[in-house]
C-alpha positions, 0 to 999 in steps of 0.5 A: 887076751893076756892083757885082758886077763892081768888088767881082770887079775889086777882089779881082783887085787884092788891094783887097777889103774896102778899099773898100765898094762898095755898090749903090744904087736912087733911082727911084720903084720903088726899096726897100730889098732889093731883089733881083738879077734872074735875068737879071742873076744869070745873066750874072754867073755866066757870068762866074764870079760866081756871086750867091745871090738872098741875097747882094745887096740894093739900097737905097734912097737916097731913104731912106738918104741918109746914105749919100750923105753918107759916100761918097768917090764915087758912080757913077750908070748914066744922067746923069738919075740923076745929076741926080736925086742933085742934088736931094739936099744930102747929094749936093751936095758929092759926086764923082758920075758917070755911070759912062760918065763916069768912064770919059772917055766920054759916054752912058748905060748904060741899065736891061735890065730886062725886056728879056732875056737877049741886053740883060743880058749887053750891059748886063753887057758896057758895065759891065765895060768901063767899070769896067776903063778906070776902075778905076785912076782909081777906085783913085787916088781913093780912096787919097787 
C-alpha cells in the first residue's frame, strides 16, 4: 500500500517517473512477485487506486540486495525490519527508517495481514498519514 499511496502522492507533485519507489519484502516468507493482497487492493481503491493483481509484485531483498546498495533511501514499516536491513553491508551506508521515523514520530505500523478489512484500511490510513507530513522532507532528499 505505501508504495501505491507515495507513487499517487508523487504524480499529484508533478514528480512521477522522477523517483522509483519500489516496494520490498525481507521476512523469511518474503519471495520475489509476490502479489498485493485483496484486502490491501481493496483499500487502495477506495481511495481511487485502483491496483490490477498484475501491476504490483514485491521483492525480495534478501535476494536483491543490490537494490539496497542503489537506494538514495529506504523506508521500513517496524524498527525490527530496520534492524533486519542492518545485517546487510549493502545497507550500512544507507539512509534507512521506519516510515513513523521519517515522518518525526515513534512506533510501528504493524502487518494487517490476515486481520481484515476494518485493519487495512487503519493500516492504509497510518501509511497515507505519515507519508503526507513526510513527503516534502522525502522530496528534499532526494533532489540533492
Amino acid at each position: 500500500m505505501a508504495q501505491a499511496l507515495l507513487e499517487r502522492m508523487l504524480e499529484g507533485r508533478g514528480v512521477d517517473g522522477a523517483i522509483r519507489v519500489r516496494s520490498g519484502g525481507i521476512a523469511n516468507y518474503a519471495r520475489d512477485g509476490m502479489l498485493a493482497s485483496l484486502d490491501a487492493r481493496l483499500a487502495l481503491r477506495e481511495e481511487g487506486i485502483h491496483l490490477a493483481e498484475a501491476d504490483f509484485a514485491s521483492t525480495d531483498l534478501k535476494r536483491h540486495r543490490h537494490l539496497l546498495a542503489e537506494a538514495d533511501l529506504i523506508l521500513t514499516m517496524t524498527v525490527f525490519q530496520k534492524q533486519m536491513l542492518g545485517a546487510f553491508a549493502e545497507a550500512h551506508d544507507r539512509s534507512v527508517f521506519t516510515l513513523r521515523e521519517f515522518a518525526g514520530e515513534e512506533g510501528d505500523i504493524d502487518d494487517p495481514a490476515t486481520q481484515g478489512e476494518d485493519v487495512f484500511r487503519a493500516c492504509r490510513d497510518e501509511i497515507k498519514r505519515c507519508l503526507e507530513k513526510s513527503v516534502g522532507r522525502l522530496l528534499m532528499i532526494l533532489s540533492g
